[in-house]
C-alpha positions in Angstrom: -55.9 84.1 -73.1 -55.8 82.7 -69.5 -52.6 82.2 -68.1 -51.4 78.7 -67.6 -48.9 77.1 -65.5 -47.4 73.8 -65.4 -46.7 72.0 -62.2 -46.0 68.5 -60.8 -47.5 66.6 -64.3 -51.2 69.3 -63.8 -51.6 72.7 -65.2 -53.3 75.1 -63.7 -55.2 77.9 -65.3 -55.3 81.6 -63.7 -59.5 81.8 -63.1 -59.8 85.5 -61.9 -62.1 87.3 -59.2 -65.3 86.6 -61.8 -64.9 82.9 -61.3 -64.8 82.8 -57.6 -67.7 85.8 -57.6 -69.7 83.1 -59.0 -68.7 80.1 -56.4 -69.6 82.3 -53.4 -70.0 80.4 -49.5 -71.8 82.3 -46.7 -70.4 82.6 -43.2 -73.4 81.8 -41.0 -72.4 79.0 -38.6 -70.8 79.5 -34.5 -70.1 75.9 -32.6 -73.6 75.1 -32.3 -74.4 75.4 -35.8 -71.6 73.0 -36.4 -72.5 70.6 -33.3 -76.2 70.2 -35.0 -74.8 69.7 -38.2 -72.3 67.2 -36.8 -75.3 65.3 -34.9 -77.5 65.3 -37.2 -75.7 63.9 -40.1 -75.1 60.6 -38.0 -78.3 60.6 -35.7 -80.0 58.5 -38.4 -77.4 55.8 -37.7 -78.7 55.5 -34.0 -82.5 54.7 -36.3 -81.4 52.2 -38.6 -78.8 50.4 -40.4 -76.4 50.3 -37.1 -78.5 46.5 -36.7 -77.4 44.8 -39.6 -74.2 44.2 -37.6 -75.9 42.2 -35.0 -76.9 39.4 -37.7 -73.4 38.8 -38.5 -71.7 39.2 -35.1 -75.0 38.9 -32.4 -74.7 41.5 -29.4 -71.2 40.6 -28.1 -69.8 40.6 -31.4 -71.1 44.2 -31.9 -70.9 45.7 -28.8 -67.0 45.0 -29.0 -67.1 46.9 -32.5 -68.6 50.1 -31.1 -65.9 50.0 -28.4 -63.2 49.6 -31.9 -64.8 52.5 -33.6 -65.4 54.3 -30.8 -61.3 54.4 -30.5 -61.1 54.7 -34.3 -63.3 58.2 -34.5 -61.1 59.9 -31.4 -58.2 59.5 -33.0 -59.9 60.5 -36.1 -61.7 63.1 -35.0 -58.6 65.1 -33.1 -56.4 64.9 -36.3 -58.9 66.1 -39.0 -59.3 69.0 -36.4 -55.5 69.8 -36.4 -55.8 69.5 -40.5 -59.2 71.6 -40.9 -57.4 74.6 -38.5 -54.3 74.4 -40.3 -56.7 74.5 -43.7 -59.7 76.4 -42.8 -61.2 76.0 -46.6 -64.0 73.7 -47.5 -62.5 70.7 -48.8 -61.9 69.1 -46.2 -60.6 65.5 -46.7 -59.4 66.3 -50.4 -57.3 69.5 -49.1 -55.5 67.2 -46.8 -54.9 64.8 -49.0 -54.0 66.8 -51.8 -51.5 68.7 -49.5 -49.7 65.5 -48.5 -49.9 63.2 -51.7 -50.4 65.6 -54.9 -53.2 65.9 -56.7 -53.6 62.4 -57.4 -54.2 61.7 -53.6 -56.1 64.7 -53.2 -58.7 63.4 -56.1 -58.8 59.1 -54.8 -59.3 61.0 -51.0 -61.8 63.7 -52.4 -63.4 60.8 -54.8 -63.9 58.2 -51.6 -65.8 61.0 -49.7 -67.5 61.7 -52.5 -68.8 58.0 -52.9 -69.7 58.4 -49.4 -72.0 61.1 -49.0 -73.8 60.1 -51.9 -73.9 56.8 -51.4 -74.9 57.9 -47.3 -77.9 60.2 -48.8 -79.1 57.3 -50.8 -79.4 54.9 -47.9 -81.1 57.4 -45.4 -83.5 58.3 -47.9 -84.1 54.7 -48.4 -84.8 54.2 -44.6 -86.9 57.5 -44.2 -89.4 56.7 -47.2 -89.2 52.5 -45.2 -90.3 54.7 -42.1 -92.7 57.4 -43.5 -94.8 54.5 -45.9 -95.0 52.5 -42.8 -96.7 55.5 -40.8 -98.9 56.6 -43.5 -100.4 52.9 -44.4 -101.0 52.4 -40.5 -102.5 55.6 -40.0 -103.7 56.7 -43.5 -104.2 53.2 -45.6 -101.5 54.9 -47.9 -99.0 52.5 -48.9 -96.5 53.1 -51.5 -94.8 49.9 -51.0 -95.3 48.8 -54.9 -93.5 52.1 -55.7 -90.9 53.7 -53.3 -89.1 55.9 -56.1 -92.0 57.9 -55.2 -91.3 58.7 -51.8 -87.1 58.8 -53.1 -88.4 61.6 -55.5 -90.0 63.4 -53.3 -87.4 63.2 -50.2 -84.5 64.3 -52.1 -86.5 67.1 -53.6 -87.2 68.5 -50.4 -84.1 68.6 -49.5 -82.4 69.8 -52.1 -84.6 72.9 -51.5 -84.1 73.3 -47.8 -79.9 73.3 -48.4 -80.4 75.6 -51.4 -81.8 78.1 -48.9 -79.2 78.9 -47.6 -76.5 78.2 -44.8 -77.7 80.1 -42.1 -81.5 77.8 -42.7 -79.6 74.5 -43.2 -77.4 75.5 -39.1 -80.8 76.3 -37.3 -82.3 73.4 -39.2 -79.5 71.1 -37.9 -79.7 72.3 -35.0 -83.2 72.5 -34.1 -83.5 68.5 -35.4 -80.6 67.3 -33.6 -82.0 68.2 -30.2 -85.4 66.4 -31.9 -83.5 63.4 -32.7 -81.7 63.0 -28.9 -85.6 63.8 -27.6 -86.9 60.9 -29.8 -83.8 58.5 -28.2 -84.1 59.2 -24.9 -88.1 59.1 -24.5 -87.6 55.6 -26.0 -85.3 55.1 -23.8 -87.4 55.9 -20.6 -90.2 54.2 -22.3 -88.2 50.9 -22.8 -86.4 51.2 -19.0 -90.0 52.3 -17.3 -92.7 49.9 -19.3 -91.2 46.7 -18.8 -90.3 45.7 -22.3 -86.4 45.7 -22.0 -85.6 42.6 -21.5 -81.7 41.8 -20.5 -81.9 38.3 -21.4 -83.2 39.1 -25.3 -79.5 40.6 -26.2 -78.2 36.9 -25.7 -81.3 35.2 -27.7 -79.0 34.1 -30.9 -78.7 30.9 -31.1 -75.1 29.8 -31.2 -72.8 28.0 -33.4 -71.8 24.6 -31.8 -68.8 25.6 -29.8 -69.3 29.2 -29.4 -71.6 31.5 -26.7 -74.3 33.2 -26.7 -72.0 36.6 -26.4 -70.1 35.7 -29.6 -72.9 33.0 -31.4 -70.3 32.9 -34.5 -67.3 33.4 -33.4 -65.0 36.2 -33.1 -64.6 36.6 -36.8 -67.4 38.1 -37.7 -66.8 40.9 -35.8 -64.9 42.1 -38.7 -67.7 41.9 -40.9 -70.4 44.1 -37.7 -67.4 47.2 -38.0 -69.0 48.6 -41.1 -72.7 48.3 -39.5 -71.3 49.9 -36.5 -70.1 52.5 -37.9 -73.4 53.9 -38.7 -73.6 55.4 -35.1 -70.8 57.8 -36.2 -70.5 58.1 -40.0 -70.4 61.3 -41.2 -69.3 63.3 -38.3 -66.0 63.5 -40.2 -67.8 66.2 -42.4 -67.1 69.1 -40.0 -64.0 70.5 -42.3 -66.5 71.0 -44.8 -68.5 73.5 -43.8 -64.9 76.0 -43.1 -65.7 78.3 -45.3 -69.4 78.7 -43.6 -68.0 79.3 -40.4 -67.6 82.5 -38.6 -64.2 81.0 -36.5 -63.2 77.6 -38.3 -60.0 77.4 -36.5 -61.6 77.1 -33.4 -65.3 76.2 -34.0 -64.5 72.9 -35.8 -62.7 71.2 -33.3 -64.5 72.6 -30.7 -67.9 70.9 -32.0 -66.1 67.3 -33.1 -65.4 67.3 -29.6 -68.5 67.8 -28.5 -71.0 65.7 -31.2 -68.5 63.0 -30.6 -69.6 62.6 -27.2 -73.1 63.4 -27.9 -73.0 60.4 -30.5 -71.3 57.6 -28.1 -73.9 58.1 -25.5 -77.1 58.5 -27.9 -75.3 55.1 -29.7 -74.5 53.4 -26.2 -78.7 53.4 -25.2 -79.7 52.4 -28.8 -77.9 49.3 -29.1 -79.0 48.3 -25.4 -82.5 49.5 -25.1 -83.5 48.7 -29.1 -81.8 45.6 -28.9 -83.4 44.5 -25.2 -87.3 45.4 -26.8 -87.0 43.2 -29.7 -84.4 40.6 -29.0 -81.2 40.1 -30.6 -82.5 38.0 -33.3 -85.5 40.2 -34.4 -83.2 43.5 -34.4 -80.4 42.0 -36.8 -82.5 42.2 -40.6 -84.9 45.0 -39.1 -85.5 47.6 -41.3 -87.0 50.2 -38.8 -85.6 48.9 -35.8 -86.3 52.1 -33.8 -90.3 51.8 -34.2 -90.3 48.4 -34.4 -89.4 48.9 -30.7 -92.0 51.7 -30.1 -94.0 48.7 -31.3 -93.2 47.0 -28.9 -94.1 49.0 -26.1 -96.9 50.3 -27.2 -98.5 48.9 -29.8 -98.8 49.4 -33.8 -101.0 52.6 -33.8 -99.2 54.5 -31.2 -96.0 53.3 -32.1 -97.0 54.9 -36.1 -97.4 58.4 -34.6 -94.1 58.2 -32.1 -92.8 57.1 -35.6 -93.5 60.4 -37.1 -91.1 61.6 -34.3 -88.6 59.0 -34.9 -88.6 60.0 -38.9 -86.7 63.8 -37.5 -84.1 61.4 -36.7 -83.6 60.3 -40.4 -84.8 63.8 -42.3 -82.0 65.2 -39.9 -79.3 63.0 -41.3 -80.7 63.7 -44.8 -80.3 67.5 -44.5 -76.9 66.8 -42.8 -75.1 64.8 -45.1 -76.5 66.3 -48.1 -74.8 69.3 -47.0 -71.3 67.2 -47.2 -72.0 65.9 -50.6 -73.1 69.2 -51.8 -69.6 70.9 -50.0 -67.3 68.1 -51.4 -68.6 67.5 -54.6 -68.4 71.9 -54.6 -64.7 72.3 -53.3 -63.2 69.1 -56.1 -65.1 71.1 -58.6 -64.1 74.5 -58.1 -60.8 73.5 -58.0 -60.9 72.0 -61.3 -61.1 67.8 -60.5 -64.8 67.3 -61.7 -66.4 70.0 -64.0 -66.1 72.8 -62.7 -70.0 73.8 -63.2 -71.0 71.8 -60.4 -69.3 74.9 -58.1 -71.4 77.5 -59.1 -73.7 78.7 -56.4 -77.0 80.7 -56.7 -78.0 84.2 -55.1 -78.2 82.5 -51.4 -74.9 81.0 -51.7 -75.3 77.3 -51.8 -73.6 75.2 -54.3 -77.3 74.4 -55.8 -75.9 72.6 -58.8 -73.6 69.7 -56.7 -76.7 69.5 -54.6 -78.7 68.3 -57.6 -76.0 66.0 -59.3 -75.7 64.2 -56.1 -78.8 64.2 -56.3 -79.5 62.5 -59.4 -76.2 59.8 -59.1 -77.7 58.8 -55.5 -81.1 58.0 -56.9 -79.9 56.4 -60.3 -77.7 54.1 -57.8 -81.5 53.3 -55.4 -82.9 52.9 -58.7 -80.2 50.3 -60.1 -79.7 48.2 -56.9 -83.8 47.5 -56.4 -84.4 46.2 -59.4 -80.7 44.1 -59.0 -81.5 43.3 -55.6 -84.7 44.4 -53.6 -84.9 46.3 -50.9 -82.7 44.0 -49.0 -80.2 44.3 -51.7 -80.7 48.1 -51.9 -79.8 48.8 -48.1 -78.1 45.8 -46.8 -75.1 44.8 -48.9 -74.9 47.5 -51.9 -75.6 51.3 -51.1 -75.5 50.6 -47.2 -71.8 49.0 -48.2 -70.1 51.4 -51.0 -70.9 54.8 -48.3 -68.9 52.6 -45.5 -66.2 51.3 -47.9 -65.8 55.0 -49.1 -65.6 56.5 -45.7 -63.0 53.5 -44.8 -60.6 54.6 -47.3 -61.3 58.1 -46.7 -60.1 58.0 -43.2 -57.3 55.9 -43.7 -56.1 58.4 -46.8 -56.3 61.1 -44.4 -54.8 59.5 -41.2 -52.0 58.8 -43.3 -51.7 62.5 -44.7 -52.1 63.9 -41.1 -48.9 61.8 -40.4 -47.6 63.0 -43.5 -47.9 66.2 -42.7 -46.6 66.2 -39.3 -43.1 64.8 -40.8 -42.9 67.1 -43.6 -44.3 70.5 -42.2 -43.1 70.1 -38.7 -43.1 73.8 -38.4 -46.5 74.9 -39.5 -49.2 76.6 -38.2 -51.5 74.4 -36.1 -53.7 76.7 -33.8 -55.3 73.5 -32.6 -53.3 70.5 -32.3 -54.5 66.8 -31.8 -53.4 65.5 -28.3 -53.6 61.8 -29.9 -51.4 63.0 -32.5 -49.1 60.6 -34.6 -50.4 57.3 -32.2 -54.1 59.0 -32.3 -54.0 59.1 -36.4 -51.9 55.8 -36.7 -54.4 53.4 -34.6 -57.3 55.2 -36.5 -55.9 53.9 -39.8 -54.7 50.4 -38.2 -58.9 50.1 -37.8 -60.0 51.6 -40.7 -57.5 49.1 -42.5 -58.7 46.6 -40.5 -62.8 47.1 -41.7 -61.3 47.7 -45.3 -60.3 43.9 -45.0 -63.3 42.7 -43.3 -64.8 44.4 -46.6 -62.5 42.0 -48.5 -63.2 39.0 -46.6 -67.1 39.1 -46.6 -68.7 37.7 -50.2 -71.9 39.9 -49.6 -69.7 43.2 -49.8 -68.3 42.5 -53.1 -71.0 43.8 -55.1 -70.1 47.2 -53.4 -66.8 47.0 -54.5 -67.0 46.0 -57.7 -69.4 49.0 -58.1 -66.5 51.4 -56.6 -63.6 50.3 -58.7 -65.6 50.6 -62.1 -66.4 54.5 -60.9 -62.4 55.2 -59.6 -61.6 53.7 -62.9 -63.7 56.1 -65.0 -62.8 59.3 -62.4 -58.8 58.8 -62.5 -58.8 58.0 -66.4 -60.4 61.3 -66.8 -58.4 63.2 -64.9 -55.4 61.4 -66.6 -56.5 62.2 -70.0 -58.3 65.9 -69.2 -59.1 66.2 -66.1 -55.2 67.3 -65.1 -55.2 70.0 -67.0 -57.9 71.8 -66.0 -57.2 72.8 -62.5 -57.5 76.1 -61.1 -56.1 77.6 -57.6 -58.5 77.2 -55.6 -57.5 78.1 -51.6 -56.7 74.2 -51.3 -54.7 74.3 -54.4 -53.0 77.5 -53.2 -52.5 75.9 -49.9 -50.2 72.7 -51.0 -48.4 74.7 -53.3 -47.3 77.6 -51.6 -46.4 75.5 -48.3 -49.0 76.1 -46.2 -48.5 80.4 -46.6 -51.9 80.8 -48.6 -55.0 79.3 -48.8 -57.2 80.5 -45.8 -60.0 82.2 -47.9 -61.3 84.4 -44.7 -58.3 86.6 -44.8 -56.5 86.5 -48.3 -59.6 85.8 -50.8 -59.8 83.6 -53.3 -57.0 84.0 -55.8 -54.2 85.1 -53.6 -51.1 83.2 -55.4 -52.6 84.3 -58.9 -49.9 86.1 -61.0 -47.3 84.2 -58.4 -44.2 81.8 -59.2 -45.2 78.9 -56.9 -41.9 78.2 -54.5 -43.3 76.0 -51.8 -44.3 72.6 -52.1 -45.1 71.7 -55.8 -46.1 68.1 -55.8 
C-alpha cells in the first residue's frame, strides 16, 4: 500500500521512481531556444486582436495603455525570473503560488494560467484559420467561411503533432518562426514608411465624443477597458518558467531571455500600433479582424497582399506552437502533482506531455465551438475567448506578484541566484495594474460573459479538489519545494522524489 501523509488539510501519497519514469521532460533548450519561445508565443498579438482596444479607447487612449503594460510586464517579468531561479521546475506560476499560499493558492494561480493558455490557443487559432481562409479564397476560390471548425480541426491537429515531437523540434521551431514573424513586421514596416500609405493624420480619424479630442475620442475611461486588448502585444511571455525543466541552465537562461524577448516585443509592438494603425486609419483598425493584411492591402492591393499574408500567417502558427507549449507544460506540472488527474502528465517516448496537449486541446475547441454558435465570430474573438485568456492572465499575475512579495518576507534568506532589481516596488506596481485591468474587466458589460464563464469552471475545479482532488497529491519537485522550505525541489540535481520516505519539517502550509 502506498504510503500516505497528511499535511496542511491535503494528503499526499508516496508515487515512486515508476511514476516519474513515466512523466519524463527533455533538456533541449539554451537562451535562444527560450528567446524564440518567448517571442513567438506573443508575436501573434503584434497580428491581431491588439486592435480591438482602439474601438474602445481610439489611438491616444491605447497608446497610453501600452506605455501601462509596458510598466506592468517589467516588473513582472524581473520577479517571475527571481521565482523561476529560485524554483527551476516546470510549474511555473502554480509553484510560486503554491509555495506562498498552500495548495489552495497554488491550484486558483495554476487554474488562472490554465484558463489562459487554453483560452490563448483558442483565439489564435481563431485568427490563423480568419487569415489562412482569406488567402486561400483570394488566391484559390477556397472558402471555408460557412464552416471554420474545419480549419480549427485541422490547426490544432497540427500542432498538437509538432509539440509531441519533441522539445528540442518545438525550440528550433520557435526559434526559426520568431525571426519569421519580426521579418514579416518590419518589411511591413518599410513598406508602409517607403510607399506612401502611412498616413499620420488617420491615427486621429475617430470621431469624438462632444467635449473630448481626437487623442482621447471617449474619454479617459475607456482606457481601462483598451488594457486587456493591449495586452496582446505581450501576453504569454510570462510562460518562460515553464519550460525549466527543458532547459539546459534554468537559473540563468530564463531570466536571461525575459530580458531579452521583452525588449524584442516592445519595439515589434511600438511599429504595429503606428504603422498598422496609420495604413488603415483609426477607425477601420479598431473591429478588424486581420488588421496586419488588411494593411498589406492597403499598400499593395488584394492579390499581393493574399501571398505577403501567407507570410504574415508565421506570425500566428508561431504563437500557436508557443503557447500550446504552456498549456501543455501547466496543465502537465498541476497534474503530476496530483491537482487535475494525474493522467494528463504522462508523456510519450519523445518526452512531451502528449496527453495535456490533447485535453487542451479538446476544452479550447469545445469553448470556439460554444461561443460561435452563442455569438458569431465577433462573439467568439471579441468579447468571450479573446476576454476569459486576458482575465486569466490578469489574475495570474496579480496571484503571483503577490507570492513574489510573499516570499521575499517570509524566506528572506533563500537562494536567489538571480534577483529582480525592481524587486518589492517592481512586483507591487505590476499587481496595482493587473488590479487595475481586473476592474476595468468588472466595469465593462461586454466582458461579463467571460466572467461568468470563469467562475462556473473555478467553481467546478475547487469543489473537486475540496471533495477529492486534496487527497490525491503527490510530491512532485514543486510540492517538495514549499514543503521542505525551499531545500528540495530542483529536479536537475536531486530527481524527482527526493523528500519521499522524509518527515516534512519546513514549511507545511
Amino acid at each position: 500500500m502506498a504510503e500516505q501523509k497528511k499535511v496542511g488539510g491535503v494528503t499526499y501519497t508516496s508515487a515512486g521512481s515508476e511514476y516519474f519514469e513515466k512523466r519524463k521532460l527533455k533538456r533541449a533548450a539554451g537562451v535562444w531556444g527560450l528567446w524564440g519561445l518567448a517571442v513567438a508565443a506573443v508575436i501573434s498579438g503584434d497580428f491581431s486582436g491588439w486592435n480591438f482596444g482602439i474601438g474602445f479607447a481610439g489611438f491616444g487612449g491605447m497608446l497610453i495603455a501600452f506605455a501601462i503594460l509596458v510598466a506592468m510586464y517589467y516588473g513582472l517579468i524581473f520577479s517571475i525570473g527571481e521565482m523561476s531561479s529560485a524554483m527551476p521546475h516546470t510549474g511555473g506560476a502554480y509553484s510560486f503560488s503554491r509555495s506562498a499560499m498552500g495548495p489552495w493558492g497554488g491550484l486558483v494561480t495554476g487554474l488562472a494560467e490554465t484558463i489562459e493558455y487554453v483560452a490563448t490557443t483558442a483565439v489564435i487559432v481563431f485568427f490563423s484559420a480568419q487569415y489562412l481562409n482569406g488567402v486561400t479564397a483570394i488566391l484559390f476560390n477556397f472558402d471555408l467561411s460557412a464552416s471554420m471548425w474545419i480549419w480549427w480541426i485541422v490547426l490544432y491537429l497540427i500542432f498538437i503533432a509538432l509539440n509531441a515531437a519533441g522539445a528540442n523540434i518545438s525550440f528550433k521551431f520557435a526559434i526559426v518562426v520568431s525571426i519569421i514573424s519580426i521579418g514579416i513586421i518590419l518589411l511591413f514596416s518599410a513598406m508602409a514608411l517607403f510607399s506612401g500609405a502611412f498616413n499620420w493624420d488617420s491615427l486621429w480619424n475617430i470621431e469624438p465624443d462632444e467635449g473630448q479630442s481626437t487623442f482621447l475620442p471617449h474619454g479617459p475611461l475607456p482606457i481601462l477597458f483598451a488594457l486587456p486588448f493591449a495586452m496582446w502585444f505581450f501576453l504569454g511571455i510570462e510562460e518562460l518558467p515553464l519550460a525549466a525543466e527543458e532547459s539546459h541552465n534554468p537559473v540563468k537562461d530564463i531570466p536571461r531571455a525575459g530580458l531579452w524577448a521583452r525588449g524584442t516585443l516592445i519595439v515589434t509592438g511600438l511599429l504595429v500600433l503606428f504603422l498598422n494603425t496609420g495604413v488603415l486609419g483609426a477607425e477601420a483598425t479598431g473591429p478588424h479582424l486581420e488588421p496586419l493584411l488588411g494593411g498589406f492591402k492597403a499598400i499593395v492591393g488584394e492579390t499581393w497582399a493574399a501571398v505577403l499574408g501567407l507570410f504574415a500567417l508565421i506570425g500566428l502558427l508561431a504563437s500557436l506552437q508557443g503557447i500550446m507549449f504552456a498549456y501543455g507544460r501547466n496543465m502537465y506540472s498541476l497534474s503530476r502533482a496530483g491537482y487535475y488527474p494525474k493522467f494528463f502528465s504522462l508523456t510519450g517516448k519523445r518526452q512531451t506531455p502528449w496527453v495535456a496537449l490533447v485535453v487542451g486541446a479538446v476544452l479550447g475547441f469545445i469553448a470556439l465551438v460554444v461561443m460561435d454558435f452563442a455569438g458569431g465570430s465577433g462573439g467568439v474573438a471579441g468579447t468571450i475567448v479573446l476576454n476569459i485568456a486576458v482575465w486569466g492572465a490578469v489574475l495570474a499575475y496579480l496571484l503571483q506578484m503577490i507570492s513574489f512579495i510573499i516570499l521575499r518576507r517570509r524566506y528572506p534568506d533563500a537562494n536567489r541566484p538571480y534577483r529582480s532589481p525592481w524587486g518589492i516596488p517592481g512586483a507591487a506596481v505590476a499587481a496595482v495594474i493587473a488590479a487595475l485591468i481586473f476592474v476595468g474587466f468588472l466595469l465593462n458589460p461586454s466582458y461579463q460573459p467571460a466572467i461568468v464563464a470563469i467562475a462556473i469552471v473555478y467553481i467546478l475545479i475547487l469543489l473537486g479538489f475540496a471533495v477529492w482532488g486534496r487527497k490525491q497529491l503527490v510530491l512532485s519537485p514543486e510540492e517538495e519545494y514549499a514543503l521542505s522550505g525551499g531545500l528540495h525541489g530542483d529536479p536537475q540535481k536531486e530527481g524527482y522524489d527526493a523528500m519521499e520516505g522524509e518527515v516534512f519539517t519546513g514549511d507545511q502550509n
